[in-house]
N, C-alpha and C positions, 0 to 999 in steps of 0.2 A: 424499406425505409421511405418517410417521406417525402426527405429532404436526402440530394443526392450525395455522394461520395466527399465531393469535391466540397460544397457547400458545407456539410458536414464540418470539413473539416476546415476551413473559414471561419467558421463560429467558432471553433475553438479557440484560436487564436483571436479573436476578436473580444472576447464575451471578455471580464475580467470575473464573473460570476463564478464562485468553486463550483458550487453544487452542479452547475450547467454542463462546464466543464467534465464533471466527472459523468457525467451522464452519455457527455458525445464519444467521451473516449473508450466509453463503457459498452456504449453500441459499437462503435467501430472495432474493438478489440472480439466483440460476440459475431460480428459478420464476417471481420475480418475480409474485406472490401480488396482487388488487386491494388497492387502498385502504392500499398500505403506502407511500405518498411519505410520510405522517408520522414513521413508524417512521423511513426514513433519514435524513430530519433531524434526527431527534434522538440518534440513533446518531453523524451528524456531529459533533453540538452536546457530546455527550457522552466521546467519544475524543481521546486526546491521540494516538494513533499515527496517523502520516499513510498508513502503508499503510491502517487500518484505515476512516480519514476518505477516502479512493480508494475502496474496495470501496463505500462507501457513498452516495458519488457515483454510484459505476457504478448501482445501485440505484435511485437518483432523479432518474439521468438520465432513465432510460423511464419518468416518470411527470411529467416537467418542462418546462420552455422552457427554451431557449439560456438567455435574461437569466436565467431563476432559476439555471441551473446555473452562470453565470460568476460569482455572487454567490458559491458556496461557493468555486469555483473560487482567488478573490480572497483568500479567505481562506487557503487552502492555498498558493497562492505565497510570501504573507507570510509564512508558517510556516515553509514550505524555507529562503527565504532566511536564514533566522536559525539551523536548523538546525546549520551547520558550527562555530560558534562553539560549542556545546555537546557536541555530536556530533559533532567533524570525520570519523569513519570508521564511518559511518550505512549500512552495504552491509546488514543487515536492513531496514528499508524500503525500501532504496532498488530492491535486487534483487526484491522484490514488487511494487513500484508500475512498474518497469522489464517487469518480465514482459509476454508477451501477453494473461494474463488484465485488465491492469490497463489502463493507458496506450496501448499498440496497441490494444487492443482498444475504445477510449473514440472515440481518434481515428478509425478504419478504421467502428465503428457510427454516429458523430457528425457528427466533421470540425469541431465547434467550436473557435475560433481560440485560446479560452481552454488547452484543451486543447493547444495544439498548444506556446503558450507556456510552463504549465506543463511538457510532456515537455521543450522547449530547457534549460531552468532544474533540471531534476532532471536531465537530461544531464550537462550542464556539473562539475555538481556530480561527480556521480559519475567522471567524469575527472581531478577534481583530487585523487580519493582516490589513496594510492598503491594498483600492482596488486595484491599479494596480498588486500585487502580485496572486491577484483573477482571477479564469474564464478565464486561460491560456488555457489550456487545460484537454480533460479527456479521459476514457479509453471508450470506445463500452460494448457490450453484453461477446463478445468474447475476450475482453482484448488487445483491436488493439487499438491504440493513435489515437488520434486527434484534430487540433489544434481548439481552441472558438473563439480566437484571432490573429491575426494578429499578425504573430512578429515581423513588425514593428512595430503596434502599440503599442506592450508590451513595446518593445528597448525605444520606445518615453516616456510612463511614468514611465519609471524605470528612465530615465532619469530625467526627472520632479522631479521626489521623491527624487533623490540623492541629484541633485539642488537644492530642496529645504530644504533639511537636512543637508545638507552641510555649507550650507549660515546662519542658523542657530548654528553655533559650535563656 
């Protein structure tokens, strides 16, 4: 790392930058640096996006217990669940916590049951979206984006969908 630990994680909280943000938490979570089970708790304690409260789980799982980790865990089902009502068509988090950087790879390193519940429940979810909101895109090994789709062809049936939900009203 360039830039040390400690620094590191300073800029995180300082930046108001997402994109920045998820980049610092993204290395820290791949180094997985001593002495930072604080840092992603508070990182948890601090973020409204629940992809961004995932990566930071992933972070405090290898420095945790099961019980401590089902304790955020708990928290973050609660928060899905309520999700659709505000967000019915959440396919930016949900394509990032769906990813193998996120949720396979929590369960396949972990196997906690919390974990297993949580992916059923953000499954389900993302089922009920209609397709075009689907199979946009998802994260790598290393947590690097990339697109499934075409954005033109997403642009085309977001359109479709509007148009046809619209004509409906």
């Amino acid at each position: 790392m360039e830039k040390n630990t400690n620094e590191l994680m300073e800029e995180y909280f300082q930046t108001k930058d997402l994109y920045i943000r998820w980049q610092i938490l993204k290395k820290l979570v791949l180094n997985l640096p001593e002495d930072a089970k604080d840092f992603f708790v508070k990182v948890f304690k601090q973020t409204r996006s629940l992809d961004r409260k995932l990566l930071a789980v992933r972070g405090y799982s290898a420095y945790a217990t099961e019980e401590e980790v089902e304790v955020l865990m708990a928290k973050m089902l609660e928060i899905l669940k309520k999700r659709p009502k505000h967000t019915p068509y959440n396919y930016q988090e949900y394509e990032c916590m769906r990813s193998v950087f996120l949720m396979p790879y929590l369960i396949n390193k972990y196997n906690y049951e919390c974990f297993h519940v949580f992916f059923k429940q953000l499954e389900k979810q993302y089922n009920e979206m209609p397709d075009c909101f689907k199979n946009i895109f998802s994260l790598d090994e290393e947590g690097n984006m990339y697109n499934i789709r075409e954005p033109e062809e997403v642009s085309k049936s977001w359109d479709e969908f509007h148009n046809i939900n619209s004509s409906n009203i």
